[in-house]
C-alpha positions in Angstrom: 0.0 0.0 0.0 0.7 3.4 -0.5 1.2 6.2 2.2 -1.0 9.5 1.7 1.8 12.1 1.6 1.3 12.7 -1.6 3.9 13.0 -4.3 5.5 9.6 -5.2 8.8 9.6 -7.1 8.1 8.0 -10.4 9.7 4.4 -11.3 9.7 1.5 -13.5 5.8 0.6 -12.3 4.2 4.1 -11.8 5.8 6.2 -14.6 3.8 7.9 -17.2 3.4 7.0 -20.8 5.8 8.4 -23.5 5.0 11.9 -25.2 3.0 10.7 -27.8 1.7 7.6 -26.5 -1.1 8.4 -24.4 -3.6 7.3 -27.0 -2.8 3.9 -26.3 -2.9 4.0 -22.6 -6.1 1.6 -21.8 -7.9 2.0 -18.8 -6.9 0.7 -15.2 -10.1 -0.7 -14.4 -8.5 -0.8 -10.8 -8.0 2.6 -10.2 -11.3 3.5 -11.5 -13.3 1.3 -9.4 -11.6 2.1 -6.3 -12.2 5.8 -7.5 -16.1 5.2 -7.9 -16.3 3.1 -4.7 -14.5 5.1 -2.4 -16.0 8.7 -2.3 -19.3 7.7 -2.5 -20.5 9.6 0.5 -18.7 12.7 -0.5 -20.2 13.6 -3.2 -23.1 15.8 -1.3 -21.7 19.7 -1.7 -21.7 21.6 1.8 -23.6 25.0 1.1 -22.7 26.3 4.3 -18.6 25.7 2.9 -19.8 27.4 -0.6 -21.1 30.2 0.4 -18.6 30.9 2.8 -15.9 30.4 0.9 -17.0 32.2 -2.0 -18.4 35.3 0.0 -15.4 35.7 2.1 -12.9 35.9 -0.6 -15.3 38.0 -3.1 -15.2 40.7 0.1 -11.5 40.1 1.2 -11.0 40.4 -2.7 -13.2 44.2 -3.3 -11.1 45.1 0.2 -8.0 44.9 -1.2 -9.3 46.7 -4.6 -10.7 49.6 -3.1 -7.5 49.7 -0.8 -5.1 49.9 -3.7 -6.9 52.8 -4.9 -7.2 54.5 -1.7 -4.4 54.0 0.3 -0.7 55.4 0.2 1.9 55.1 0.4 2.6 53.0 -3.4 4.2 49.2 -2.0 1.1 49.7 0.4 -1.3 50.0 -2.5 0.5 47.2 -4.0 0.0 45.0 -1.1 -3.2 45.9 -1.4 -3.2 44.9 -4.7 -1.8 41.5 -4.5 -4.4 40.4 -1.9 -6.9 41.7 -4.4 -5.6 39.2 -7.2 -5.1 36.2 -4.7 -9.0 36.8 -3.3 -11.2 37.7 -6.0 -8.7 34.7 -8.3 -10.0 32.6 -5.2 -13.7 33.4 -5.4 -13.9 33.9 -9.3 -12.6 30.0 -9.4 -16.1 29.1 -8.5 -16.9 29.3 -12.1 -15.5 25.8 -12.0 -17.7 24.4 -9.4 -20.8 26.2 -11.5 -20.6 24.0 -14.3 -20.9 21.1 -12.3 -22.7 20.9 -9.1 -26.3 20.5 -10.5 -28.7 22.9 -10.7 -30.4 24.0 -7.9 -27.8 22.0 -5.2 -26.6 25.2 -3.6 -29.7 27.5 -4.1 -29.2 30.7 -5.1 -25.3 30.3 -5.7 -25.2 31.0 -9.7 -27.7 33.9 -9.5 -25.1 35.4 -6.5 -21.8 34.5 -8.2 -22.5 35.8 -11.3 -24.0 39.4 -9.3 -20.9 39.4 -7.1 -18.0 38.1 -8.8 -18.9 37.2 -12.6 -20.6 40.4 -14.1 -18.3 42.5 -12.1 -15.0 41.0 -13.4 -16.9 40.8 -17.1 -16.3 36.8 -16.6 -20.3 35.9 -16.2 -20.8 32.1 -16.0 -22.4 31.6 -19.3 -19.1 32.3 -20.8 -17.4 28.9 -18.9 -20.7 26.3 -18.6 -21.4 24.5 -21.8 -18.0 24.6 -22.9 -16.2 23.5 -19.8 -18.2 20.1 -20.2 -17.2 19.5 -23.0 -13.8 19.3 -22.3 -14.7 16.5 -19.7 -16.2 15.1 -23.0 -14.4 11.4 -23.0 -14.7 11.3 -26.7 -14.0 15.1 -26.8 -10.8 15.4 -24.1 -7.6 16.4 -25.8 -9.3 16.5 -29.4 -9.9 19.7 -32.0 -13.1 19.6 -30.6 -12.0 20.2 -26.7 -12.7 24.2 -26.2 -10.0 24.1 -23.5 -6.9 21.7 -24.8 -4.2 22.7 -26.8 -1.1 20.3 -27.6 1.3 23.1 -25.8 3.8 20.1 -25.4 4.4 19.9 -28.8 4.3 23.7 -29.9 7.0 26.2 -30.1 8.5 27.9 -27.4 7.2 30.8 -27.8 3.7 29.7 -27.4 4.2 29.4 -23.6 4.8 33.2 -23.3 2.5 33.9 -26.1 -0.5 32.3 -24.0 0.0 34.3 -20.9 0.4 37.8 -22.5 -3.4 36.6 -24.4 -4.7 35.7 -20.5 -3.1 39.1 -18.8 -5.1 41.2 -22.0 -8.2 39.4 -21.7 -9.8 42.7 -19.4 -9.7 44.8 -22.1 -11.0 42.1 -24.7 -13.6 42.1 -22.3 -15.0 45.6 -22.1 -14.3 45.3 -25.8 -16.7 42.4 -25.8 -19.2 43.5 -23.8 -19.2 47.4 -24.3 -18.9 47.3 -27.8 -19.3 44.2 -29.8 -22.5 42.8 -27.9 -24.6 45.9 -28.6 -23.3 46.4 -32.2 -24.1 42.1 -32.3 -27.9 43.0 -31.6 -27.7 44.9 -35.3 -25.9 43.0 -36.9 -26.5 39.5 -37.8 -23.7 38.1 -38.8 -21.7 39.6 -36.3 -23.7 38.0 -34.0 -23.1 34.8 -35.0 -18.9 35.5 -34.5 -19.1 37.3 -31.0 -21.5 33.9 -30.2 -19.1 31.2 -31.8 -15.8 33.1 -31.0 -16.3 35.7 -28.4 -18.3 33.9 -25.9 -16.1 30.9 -24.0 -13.2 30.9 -21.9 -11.7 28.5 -24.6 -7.8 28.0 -25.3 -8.8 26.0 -28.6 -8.9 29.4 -31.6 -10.4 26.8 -33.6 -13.4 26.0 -31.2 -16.8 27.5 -31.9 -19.9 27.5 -29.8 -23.0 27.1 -31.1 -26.0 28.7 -30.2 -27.4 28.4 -26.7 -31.1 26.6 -26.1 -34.0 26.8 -23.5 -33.0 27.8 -20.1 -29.0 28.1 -20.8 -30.5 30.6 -23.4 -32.1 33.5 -20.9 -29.3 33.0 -18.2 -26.9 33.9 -21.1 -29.4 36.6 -22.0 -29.4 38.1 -18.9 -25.6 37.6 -18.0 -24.6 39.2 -21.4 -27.0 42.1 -20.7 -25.7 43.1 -17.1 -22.3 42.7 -18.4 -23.1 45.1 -21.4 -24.8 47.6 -18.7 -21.8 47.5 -16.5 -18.8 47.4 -19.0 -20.9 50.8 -20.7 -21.3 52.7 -17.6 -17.6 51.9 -16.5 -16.2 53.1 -19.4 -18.5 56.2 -19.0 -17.8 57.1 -15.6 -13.8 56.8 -16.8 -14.5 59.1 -19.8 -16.7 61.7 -17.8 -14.2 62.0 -14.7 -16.7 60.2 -12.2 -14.1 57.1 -12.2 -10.3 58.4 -11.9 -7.9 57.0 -14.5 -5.6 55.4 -11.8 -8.7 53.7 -10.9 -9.7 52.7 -13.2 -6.3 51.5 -14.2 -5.7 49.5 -10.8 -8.9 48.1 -11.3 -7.9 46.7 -15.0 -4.4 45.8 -13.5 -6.2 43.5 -10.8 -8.3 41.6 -13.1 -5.0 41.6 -15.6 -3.6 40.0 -12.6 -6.6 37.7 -12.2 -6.7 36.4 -15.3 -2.7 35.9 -15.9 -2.8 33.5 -12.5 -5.4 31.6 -13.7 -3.1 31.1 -17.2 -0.1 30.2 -15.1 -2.4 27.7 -13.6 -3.8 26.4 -16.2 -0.9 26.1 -18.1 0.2 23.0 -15.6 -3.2 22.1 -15.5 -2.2 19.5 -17.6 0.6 18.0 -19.2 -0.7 19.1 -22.9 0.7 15.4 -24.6 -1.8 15.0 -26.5 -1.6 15.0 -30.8 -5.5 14.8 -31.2 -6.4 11.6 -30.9 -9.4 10.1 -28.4 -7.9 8.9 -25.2 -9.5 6.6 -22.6 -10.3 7.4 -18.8 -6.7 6.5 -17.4 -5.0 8.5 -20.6 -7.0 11.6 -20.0 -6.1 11.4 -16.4 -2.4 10.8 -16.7 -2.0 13.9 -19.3 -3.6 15.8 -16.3 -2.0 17.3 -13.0 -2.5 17.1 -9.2 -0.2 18.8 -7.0 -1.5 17.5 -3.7 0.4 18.4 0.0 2.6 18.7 1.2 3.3 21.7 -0.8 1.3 24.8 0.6 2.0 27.3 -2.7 -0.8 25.4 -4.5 -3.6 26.4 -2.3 -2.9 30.5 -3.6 -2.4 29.1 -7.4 -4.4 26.5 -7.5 -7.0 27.2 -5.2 -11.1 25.4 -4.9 -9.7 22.6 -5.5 -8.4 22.7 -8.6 -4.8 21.2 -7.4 -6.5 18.0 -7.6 -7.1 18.4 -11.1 -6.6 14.9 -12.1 -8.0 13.3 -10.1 -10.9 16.0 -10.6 -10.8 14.4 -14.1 -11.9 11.0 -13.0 -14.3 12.3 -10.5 -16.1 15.6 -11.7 -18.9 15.5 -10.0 -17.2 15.9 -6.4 -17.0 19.1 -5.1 -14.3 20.8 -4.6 -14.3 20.5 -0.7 -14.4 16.7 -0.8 -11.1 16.5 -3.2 -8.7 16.2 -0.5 -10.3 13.6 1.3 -10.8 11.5 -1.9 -7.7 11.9 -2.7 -6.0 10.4 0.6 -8.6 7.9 0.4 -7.2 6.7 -3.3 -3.3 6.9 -2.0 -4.2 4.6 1.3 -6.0 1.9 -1.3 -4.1 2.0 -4.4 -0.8 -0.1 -4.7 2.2 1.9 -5.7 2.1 0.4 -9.4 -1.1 2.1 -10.1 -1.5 4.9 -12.5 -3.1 6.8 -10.0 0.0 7.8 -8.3 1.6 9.1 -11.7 0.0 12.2 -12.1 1.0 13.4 -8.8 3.3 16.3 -9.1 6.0 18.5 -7.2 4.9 22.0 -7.9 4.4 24.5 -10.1 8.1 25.0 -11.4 9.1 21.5 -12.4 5.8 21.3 -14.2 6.8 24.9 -16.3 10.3 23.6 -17.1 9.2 20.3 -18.2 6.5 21.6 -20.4 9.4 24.4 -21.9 12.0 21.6 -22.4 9.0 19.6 -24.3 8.4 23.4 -26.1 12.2 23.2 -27.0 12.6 19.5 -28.2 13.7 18.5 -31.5 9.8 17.3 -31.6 8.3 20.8 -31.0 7.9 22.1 -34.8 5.4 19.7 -35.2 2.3 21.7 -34.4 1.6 25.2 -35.4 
């Protein structure tokens, strides 16, 4: 058996498939058995833990904004700052958990979110659900058709910095969005159907389009969009008319800059981005993800609700993100050190960055464009 600290050293019987070989990786029908059978009970999400969690680090979050734009001296306002891009990263992470705790589980909690956290950051939750799932897709994982999967491995090098500088711009592509291209989109027809198909997911796939939403998924994008549209309009306003100081206005963009550049560092060892396309089983898609479990302490301000137990949130996405730790010791206590479980256990967030760059640099990396 295996203890539950939590990073193993790879060997001969736990080590990962080959770049390029994850394809063939069949299922350990082991490992996902024990996964099922083990966190049965846990699968119940704790509304008292959501709301908390979320509502605390939303407020802790708008403290530190409204700090950095009132307080002086400047490494004060920047303190300020930083506890304003750690918080609000924390409580706008609950996007995650939206798409897939169902409906109606933590009452109220989408409706909330989305007034507190999504249409103030200009990242509402109709721009995450419906295309996060269907990068838990099995036939869809790791494919063209995965929103959110891109065979980074295997690209140049400088499509590492390349994806960050996008993530730190997104702010401004977002009052673009919203302030500009959703009210012209109302006009326009056909450039309706772009800002829909190519404006409207937090995708890392440029070739991925949505399609049109349906029924009840339709009027919460409705609304979203609208309040979004409303807020990015009078923001810009109040910056043009004087109301809103520049610098404010300025921190402000630099704190959701900030926001959305951690969230790219994060997802960038999200997963090991192996991949060339092809359908992978169960165990495949789980070994080309990435949990960085404790001892390490770092991950909780990086990778925070959960999401440094991204693997095995890949075999298990209905837990919630309070119940990931426990699964997790749970699966190291049962599982024998041969299975593949242990293998995507991982250091921290540097090794992970200098493995994917030497991958970036290979002789292999020209390959994909």
């Amino acid at each position: 058996m295996t203890n539950d600290t939590a990073t193993l050293e790879r060997n001969a019987t736990n080590a990962a498939p080959a770049e390029g070989a994850l394809a063939r990786v069949k299922d350990d029908a082991a490992m996902l058995k024990a996964a099922a059978k083990l966190t049965r009970d846990l699968n119940q999400p704790s509304s008292k833990i959501y709301w908390a969690d979320m509502l605390g680090s939303a407020l802790l979050g708008y403290a530190g904004l409204f700090a950095a734009m009132l307080v002086r001296p400047t490494w004060l306002a920047v303190a300020a700052g930083l506890v304003a891009v750690l918080a609000l990263y924390r409580a706008g992470s609950f996007i995650h958990e939206l798409t897939h705790i169902k409906k109606g589980a933590v009452k109220g909690f989408r409706l909330i979110w989305n007034l507190a956290v999504g249409v103030p950051l200009l990242v509402p939750s109709f721009m995450y659900e419906g295309v996060h799932n269907q990068h838990h897709a099995k036939r869809y994982y790791g494919t063209i058709d995965d929103p959110e999967y891109l065979p980074l491995a295997l690209m140049h090098p400088w499509s590492l910095p390349l994806f960050l500088i996008v993530a730190a711009l997104a702010p401004v592509g977002m009052l673009i969005r919203f302030a500009i291209l959703a009210p012209l989109s109302l006009l326009v027809p056909k450039l309706r159907a772009v800002v829909v198909g190519r404006y409207s997911g937090l995708q890392i796939n440029p070739k991925f389009v949505r399609p049109k939403a349906q029924g009840d998924f339709a009027r919460d994008w409705a609304w979203q969009e609208a309040a979004c549209s409303v807020w990015a309009i009078a923001l810009l306003t109040m910056v043009a008319t004087g109301v809103v100081p520049l610098r404010d206005f300025l921190i402000f963009l630099g704190v959701a800059s900030g926001v959305m550049f951690l969230n790219q560092v994060r997802t960038l060892v999200a997963h090991l981005w192996e991949n060339e396309g092809d359908p992978m089983s169960v165990t495949a898609q789980f070994l080309d993800s990435v949990n960085v479990p404790p001892p390490g302490s770092l991950p909780a301000l990086w990778a925070p609700v959960g999401l440094r137990y991204h693997a095995l949130h890949h075999l298990l996405p209905g837990l919630p993100y309070h119940a990931l730790g426990e699964a997790h010791r749970r699966l190291c206590k049962e599982l024998e050190s041969g299975s593949a479980y242990h293998a995507s256990s991982h250091r921290g967030l540097a090794p992970l960055v200098a493995r994917l760059a030497r991958s970036t640099m290979s002789n292999r990396a020209p390959r994909i464009n």
